[in-house]
MITISE-663602 format. One record per residue (C-alpha): y, x, z; chain. Coordinates in pm, 1 decimal. Last residue first. Layout:
N
R  Y  X  Z  A;
...
This chain:
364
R  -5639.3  89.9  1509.2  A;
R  -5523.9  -262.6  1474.0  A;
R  -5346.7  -405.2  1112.7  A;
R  -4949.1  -556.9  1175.8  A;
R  -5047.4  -960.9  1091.9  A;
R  -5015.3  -1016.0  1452.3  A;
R  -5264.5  -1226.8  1596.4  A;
R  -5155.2  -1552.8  1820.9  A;
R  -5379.9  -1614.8  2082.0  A;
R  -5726.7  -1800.9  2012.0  A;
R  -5765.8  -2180.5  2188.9  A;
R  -5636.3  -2365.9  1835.3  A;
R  -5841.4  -2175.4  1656.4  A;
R  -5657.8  -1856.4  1464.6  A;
R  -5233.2  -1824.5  1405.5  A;
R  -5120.9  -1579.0  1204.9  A;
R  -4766.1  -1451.5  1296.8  A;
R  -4409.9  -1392.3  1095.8  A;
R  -4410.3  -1836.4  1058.3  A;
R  -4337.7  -1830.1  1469.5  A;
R  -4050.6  -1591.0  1423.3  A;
R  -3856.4  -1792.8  1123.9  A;
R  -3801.9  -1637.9  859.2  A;
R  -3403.9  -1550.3  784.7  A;
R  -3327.3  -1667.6  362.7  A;
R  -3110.3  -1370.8  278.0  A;
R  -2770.0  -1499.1  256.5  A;
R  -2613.8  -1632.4  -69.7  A;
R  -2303.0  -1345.8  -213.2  A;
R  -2489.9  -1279.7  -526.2  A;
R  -2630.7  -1610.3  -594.0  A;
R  -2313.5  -1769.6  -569.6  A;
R  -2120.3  -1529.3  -814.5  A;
R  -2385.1  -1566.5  -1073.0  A;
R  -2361.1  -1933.6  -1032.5  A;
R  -1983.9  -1893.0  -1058.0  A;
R  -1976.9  -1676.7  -1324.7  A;
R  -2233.2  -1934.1  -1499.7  A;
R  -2001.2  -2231.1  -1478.5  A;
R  -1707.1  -2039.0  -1598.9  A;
R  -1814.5  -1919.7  -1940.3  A;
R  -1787.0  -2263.2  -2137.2  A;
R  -1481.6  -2312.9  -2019.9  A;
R  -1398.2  -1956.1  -2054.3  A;
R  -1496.7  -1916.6  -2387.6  A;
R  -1257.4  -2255.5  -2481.3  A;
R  -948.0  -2080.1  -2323.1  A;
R  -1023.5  -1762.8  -2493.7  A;
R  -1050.5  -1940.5  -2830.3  A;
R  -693.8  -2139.7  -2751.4  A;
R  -519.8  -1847.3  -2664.5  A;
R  -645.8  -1667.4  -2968.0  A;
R  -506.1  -1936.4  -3197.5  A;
R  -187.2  -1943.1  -2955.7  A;
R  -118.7  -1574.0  -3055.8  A;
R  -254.6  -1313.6  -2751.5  A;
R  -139.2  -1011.7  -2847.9  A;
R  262.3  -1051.1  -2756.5  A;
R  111.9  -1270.1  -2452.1  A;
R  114.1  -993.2  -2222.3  A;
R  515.5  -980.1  -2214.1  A;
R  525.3  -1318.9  -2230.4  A;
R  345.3  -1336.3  -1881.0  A;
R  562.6  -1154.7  -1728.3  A;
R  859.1  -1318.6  -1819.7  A;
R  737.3  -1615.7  -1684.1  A;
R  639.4  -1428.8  -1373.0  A;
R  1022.6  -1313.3  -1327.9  A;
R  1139.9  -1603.3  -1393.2  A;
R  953.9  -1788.4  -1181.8  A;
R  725.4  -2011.8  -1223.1  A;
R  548.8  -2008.4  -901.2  A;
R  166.2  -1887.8  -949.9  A;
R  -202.1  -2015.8  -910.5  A;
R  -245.8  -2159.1  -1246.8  A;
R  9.8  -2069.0  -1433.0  A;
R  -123.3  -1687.0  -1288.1  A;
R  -474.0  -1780.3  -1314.4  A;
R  -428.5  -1821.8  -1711.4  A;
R  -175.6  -1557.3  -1799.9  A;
R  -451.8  -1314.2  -1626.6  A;
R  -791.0  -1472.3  -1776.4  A;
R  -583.8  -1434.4  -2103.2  A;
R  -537.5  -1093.6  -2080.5  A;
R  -898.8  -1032.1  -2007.7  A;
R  -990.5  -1206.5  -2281.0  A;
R  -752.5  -1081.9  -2535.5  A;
R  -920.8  -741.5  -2420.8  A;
R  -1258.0  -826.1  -2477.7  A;
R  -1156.2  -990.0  -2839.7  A;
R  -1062.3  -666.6  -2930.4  A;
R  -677.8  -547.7  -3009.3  A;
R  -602.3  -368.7  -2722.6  A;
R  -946.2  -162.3  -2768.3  A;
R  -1168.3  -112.2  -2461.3  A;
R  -1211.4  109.1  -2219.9  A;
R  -1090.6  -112.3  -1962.3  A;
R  -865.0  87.8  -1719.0  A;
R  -692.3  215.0  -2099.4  A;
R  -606.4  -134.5  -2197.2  A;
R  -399.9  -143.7  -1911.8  A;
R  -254.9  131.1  -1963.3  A;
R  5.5  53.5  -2157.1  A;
R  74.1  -254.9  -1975.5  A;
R  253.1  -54.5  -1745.7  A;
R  530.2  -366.1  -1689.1  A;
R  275.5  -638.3  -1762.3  A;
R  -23.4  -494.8  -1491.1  A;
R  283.7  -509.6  -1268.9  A;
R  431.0  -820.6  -1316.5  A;
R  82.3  -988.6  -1318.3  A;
R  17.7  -818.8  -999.8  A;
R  322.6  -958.6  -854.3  A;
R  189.1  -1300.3  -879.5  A;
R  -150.7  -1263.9  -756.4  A;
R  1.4  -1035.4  -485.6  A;
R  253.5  -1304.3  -332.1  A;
R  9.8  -1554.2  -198.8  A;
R  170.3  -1699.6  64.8  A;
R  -106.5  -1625.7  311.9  A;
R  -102.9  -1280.7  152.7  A;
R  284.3  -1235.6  247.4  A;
R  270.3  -1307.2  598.9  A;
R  -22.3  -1082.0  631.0  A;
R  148.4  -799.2  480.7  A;
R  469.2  -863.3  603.9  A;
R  281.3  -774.5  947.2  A;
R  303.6  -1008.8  1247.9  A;
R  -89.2  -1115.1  1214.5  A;
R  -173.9  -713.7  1278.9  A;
R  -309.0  -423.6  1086.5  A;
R  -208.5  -90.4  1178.3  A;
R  -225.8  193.9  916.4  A;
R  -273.6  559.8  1073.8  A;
R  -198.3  890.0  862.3  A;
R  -345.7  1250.6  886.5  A;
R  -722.6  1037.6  785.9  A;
R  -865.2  1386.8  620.0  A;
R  -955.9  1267.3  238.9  A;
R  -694.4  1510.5  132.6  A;
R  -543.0  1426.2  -225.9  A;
R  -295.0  1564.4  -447.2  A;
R  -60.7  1325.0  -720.0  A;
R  -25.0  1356.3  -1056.1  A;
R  324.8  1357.3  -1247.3  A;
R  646.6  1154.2  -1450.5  A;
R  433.7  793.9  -1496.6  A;
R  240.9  886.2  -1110.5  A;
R  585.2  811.0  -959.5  A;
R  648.4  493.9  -1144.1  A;
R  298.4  382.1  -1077.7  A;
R  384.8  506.5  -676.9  A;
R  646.2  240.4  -705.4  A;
R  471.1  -27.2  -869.6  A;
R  191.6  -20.3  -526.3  A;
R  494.7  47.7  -301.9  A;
R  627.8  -305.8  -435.9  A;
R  293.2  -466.9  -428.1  A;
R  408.1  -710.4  -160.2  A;
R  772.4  -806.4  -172.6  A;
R  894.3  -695.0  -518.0  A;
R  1217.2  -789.9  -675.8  A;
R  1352.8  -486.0  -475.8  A;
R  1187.9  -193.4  -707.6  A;
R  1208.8  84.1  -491.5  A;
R  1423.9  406.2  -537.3  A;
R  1599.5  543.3  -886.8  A;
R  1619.3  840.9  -765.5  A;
R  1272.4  891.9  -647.1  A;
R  1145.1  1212.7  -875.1  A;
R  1392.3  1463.7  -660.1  A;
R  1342.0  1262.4  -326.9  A;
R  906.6  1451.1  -405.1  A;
R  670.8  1251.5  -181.6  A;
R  484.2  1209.6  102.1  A;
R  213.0  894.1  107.4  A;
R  -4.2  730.6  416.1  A;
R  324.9  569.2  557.6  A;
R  391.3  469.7  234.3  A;
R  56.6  226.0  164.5  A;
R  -181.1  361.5  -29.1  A;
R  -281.7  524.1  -347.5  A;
R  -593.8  330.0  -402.6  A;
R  -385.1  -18.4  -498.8  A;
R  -612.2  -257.8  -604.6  A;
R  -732.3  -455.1  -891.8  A;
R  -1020.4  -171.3  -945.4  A;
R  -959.5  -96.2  -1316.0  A;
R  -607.5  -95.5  -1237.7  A;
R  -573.4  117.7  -979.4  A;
R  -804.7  356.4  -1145.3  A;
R  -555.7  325.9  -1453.3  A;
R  -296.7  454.4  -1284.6  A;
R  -466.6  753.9  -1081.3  A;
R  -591.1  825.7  -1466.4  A;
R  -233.8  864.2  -1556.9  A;
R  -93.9  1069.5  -1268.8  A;
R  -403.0  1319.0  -1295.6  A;
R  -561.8  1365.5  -955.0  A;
R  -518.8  1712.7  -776.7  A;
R  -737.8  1795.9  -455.3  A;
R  -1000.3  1585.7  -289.6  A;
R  -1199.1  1355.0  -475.7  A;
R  -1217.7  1002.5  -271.4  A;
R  -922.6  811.5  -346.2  A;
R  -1029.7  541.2  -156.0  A;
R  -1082.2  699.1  172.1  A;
R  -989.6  410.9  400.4  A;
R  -1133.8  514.1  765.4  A;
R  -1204.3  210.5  1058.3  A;
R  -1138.6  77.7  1364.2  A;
R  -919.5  306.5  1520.4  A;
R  -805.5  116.5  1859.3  A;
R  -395.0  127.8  1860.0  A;
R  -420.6  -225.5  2039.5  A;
R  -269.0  -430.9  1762.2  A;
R  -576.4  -299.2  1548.5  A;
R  -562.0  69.8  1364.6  A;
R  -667.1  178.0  1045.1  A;
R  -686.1  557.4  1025.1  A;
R  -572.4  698.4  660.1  A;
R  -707.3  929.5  384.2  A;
R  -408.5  1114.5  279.3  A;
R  -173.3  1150.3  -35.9  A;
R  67.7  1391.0  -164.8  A;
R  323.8  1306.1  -411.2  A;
R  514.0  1393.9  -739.8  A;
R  212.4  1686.5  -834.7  A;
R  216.2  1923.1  -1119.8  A;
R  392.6  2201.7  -812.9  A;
R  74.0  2177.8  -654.4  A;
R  129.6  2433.9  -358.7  A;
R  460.4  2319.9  -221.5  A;
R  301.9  1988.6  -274.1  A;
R  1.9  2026.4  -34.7  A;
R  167.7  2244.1  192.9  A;
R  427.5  1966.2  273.4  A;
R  135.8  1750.3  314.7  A;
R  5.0  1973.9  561.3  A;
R  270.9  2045.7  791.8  A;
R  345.9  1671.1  817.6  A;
R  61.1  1544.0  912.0  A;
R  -36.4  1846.3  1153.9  A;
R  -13.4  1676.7  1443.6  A;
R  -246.8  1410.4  1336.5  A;
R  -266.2  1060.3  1297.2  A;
R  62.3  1008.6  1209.3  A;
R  214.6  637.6  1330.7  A;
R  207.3  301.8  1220.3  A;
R  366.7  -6.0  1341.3  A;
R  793.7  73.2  1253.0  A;
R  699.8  211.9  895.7  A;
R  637.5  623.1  866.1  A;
R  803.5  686.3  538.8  A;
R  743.9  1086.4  449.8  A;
R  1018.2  1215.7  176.4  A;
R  1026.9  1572.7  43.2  A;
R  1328.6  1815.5  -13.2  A;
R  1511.2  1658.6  259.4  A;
R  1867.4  1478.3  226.6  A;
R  1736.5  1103.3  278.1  A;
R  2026.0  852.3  337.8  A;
R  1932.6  689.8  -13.4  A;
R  1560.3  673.6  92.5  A;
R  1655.0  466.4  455.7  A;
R  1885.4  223.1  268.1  A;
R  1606.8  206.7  9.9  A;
R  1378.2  112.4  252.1  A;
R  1617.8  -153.6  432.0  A;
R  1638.4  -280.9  86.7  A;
R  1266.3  -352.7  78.1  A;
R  1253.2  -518.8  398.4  A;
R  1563.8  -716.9  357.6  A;
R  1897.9  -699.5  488.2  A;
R  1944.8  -837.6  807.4  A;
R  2258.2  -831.3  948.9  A;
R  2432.9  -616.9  1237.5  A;
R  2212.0  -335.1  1121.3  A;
R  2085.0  -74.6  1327.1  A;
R  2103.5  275.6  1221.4  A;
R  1948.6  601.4  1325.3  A;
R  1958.1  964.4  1329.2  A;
R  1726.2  1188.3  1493.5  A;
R  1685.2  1537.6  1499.3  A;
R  1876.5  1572.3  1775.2  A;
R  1675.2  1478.0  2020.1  A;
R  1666.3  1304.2  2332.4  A;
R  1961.1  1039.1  2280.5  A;
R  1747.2  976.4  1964.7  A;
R  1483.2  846.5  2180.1  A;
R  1708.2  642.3  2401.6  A;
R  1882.3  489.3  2130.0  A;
R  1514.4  384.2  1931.0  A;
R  1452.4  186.7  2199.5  A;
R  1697.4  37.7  2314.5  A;
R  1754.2  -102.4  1965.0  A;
R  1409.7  -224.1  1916.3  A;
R  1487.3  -437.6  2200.4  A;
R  1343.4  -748.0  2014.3  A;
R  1592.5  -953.8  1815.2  A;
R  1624.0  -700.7  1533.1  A;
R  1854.0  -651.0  1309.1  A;
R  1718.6  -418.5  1012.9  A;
R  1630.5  -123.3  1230.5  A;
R  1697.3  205.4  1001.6  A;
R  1535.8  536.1  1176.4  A;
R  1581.8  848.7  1022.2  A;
R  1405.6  1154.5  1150.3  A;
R  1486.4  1485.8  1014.2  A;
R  1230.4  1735.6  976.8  A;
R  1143.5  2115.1  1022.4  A;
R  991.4  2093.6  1313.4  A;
R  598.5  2128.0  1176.0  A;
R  345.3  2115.8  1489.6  A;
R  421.6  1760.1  1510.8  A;
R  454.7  1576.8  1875.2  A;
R  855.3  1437.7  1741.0  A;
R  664.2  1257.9  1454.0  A;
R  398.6  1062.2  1675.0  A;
R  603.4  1020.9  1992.3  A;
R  843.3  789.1  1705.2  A;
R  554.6  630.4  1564.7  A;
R  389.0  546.0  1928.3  A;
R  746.6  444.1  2069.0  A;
R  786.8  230.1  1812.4  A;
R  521.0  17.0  1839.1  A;
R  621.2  -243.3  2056.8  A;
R  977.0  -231.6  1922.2  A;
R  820.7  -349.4  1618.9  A;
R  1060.5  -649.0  1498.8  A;
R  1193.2  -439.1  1168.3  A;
R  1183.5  -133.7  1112.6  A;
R  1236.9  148.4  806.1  A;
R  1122.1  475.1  964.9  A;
R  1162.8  775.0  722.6  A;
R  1076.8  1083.8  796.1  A;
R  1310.7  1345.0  550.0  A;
R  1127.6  1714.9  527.3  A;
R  1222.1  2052.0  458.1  A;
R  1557.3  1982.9  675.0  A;
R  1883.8  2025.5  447.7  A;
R  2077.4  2338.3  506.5  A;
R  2416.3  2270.4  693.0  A;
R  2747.6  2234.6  556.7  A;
R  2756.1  2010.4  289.1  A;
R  2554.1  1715.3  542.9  A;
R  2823.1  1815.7  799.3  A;
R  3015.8  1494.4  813.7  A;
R  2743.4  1271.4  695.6  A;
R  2499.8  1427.8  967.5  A;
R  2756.9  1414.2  1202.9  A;
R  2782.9  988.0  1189.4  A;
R  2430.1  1013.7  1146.5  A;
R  2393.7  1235.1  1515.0  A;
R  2647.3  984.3  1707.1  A;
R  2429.0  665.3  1550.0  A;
R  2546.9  407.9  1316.5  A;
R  2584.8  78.0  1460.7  A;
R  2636.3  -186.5  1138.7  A;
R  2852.6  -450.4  973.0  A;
R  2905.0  -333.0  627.7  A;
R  2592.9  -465.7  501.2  A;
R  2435.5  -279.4  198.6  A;
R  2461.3  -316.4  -161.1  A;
């Protein structure tokens, strides 16, 4: 599955040795990198500054060109809680995750990617507590910083809201209702290795943590704390960026709306078998021939949402939303147009030509 070619590090060489003998950590932090050895030193500081020790730190570099190597060695030649490998080829992103989840031996699994970092010192500590006291939940989930390429905080996602236990299901179906995923990225996300086995899903690029935590909430719910512990960077060298430009979401939103298609229906309130549904099912086969590469994958996406839409009812959606589509976009114009900005002059009455301007404000 894996390269053969790689470095492995004095402590994971040990670690596979002695992993019988010794008690596994509470915790398995996960840094799967790639090109980010100018922000590796933040995420690494980051883990190594928590109040909770009880952690191993596994860092997997996927061949990088950029001194990430350095790097990471002379970190883990400072403590011995980490273990690290760099590969001699490059693997993937996603498989590089997997690598990183299959080396795991903690009870509970924190991913910390290359460019973020843990907002808080007590991160860890306190999504350990969260799970340790929810035992209905598969993962714990924080509110997260958002950082630029400078490490400035810009802004808070909170989308979650509620604090406490959410209901695996209805988590689902709130991601679907709002097109997004709420849950997170993984470096905001801990979770139970137990409920993981069968790790991410690699034909994904983009949404692949988003169909990931689905699995996850399918089996449990999840706890919330709207306290930002995490931070997420965004920057132009992201996968996330490179990926949106190519337009990978559309696509792999199909694929997962069609694999937990069961409750899709449910994010709508509506019944599978109405006309309301059809619709929205159509509007997604529709956009995605429209917008997507036919792959197989998609392809086979899209037949698995077509198994209620017959060609009849393809053809009656079709025509509704030709005749439909004008005023959604009319609707959608007038909703986003600009307030209409009055001039200054036009805000003041103006008397004879030889009077100054009078304010229209009333004088005590």
């Amino acid at each position: 599955m894996y390269s053969s070619q790689y470095l492995v590090s004095p402590a994971l060489a040990r670690g596979r040795r002695a992993r019988v003998d010794r008690p596994a950590p509470k915790i398995s932090v996960l840094i799967p990198t790639y090109q980010y050895a100018r922000f590796l030193p933040e995420a690494i500081e980051s883990v190594l500054a928590q109040d909770f020790g009880d952690f191993e730190l596994l860092i997997s570099d996927d061949d990088s060109t950029d001194g990430s190597a350095e790097v990471i060695r002379r970190y883990a030649a400072k403590d011995e809680r980490i273990r690290y490998l760099i590969h001699k080829n490059n693997i993937g992103m996603v498989p590089n995750w997997n690598w990183c989840l299959h080396q795991a031996t903690g009870d509970y699994v924190k991913y910390l990617f290359g460019d973020d970092c843990l907002q808080s010192r007590n991160a860890l500590g306190r999504m350990a507590e969260m799970l340790d006291k929810e035992p209905r939940a598969v993962m714990a989930v924080a509110a997260r910083s958002i950082l630029d390429a400078d490490s400035h905080a810009v802004e808070v996602w909170d989308h979650l809201g509620r604090p406490g236990y959410h209901n695996g299901v209805d988590a689902i179906i709130r991601c679907i209702q709002k097109d997004r995923n709420l849950i997170g990225e993984p470096s905001s996300v801990m979770f139970r290795r137990a409920a993981a086995t069968r790790a991410f899903d690699p034909s994904f690029r983009q949404l692949v943590d988003q169909e990931m935590w689905f699995h996850l909430l399918s089996e449990g719910g999840l706890v919330y704390d709207p306290t930002p512990l995490c931070a997420f960077r965004h920057h132009e060298a992201q996968q996330t960026v490179v990926n949106r430009k190519e337009q990978v979401a559309s696509a792999e939103g199909l694929r997962i709306v069609s694999r937990y298609s069961q409750y899709f229906a449910q994010s709508v309130g509506i019944e599978p078998s109405s006309l309301a549904m059809r619709r929205r099912i159509f509007r997604r086969i529709y956009y995605s021939r429209k917008n997507c590469q036919r792959t197989p994958l998609i392809i086979a996406a899209e037949h698995t949402l077509q198994s209620d839409l017959t060609p009849q009812w393809y053809l009656v959606c079709w025509i509704l939303h030709r005749i439909m589509k004008p005023f959604e976009n009319l609707q959608r114009f007038l909703v986003k147009r600009p307030a209409v900005r009055i001039p200054e002059e036009l805000m003041t009455v103006r008397g004879p030509a030889t009077a100054a301007p009078v304010s229209t404000r009333s004088v005590a």
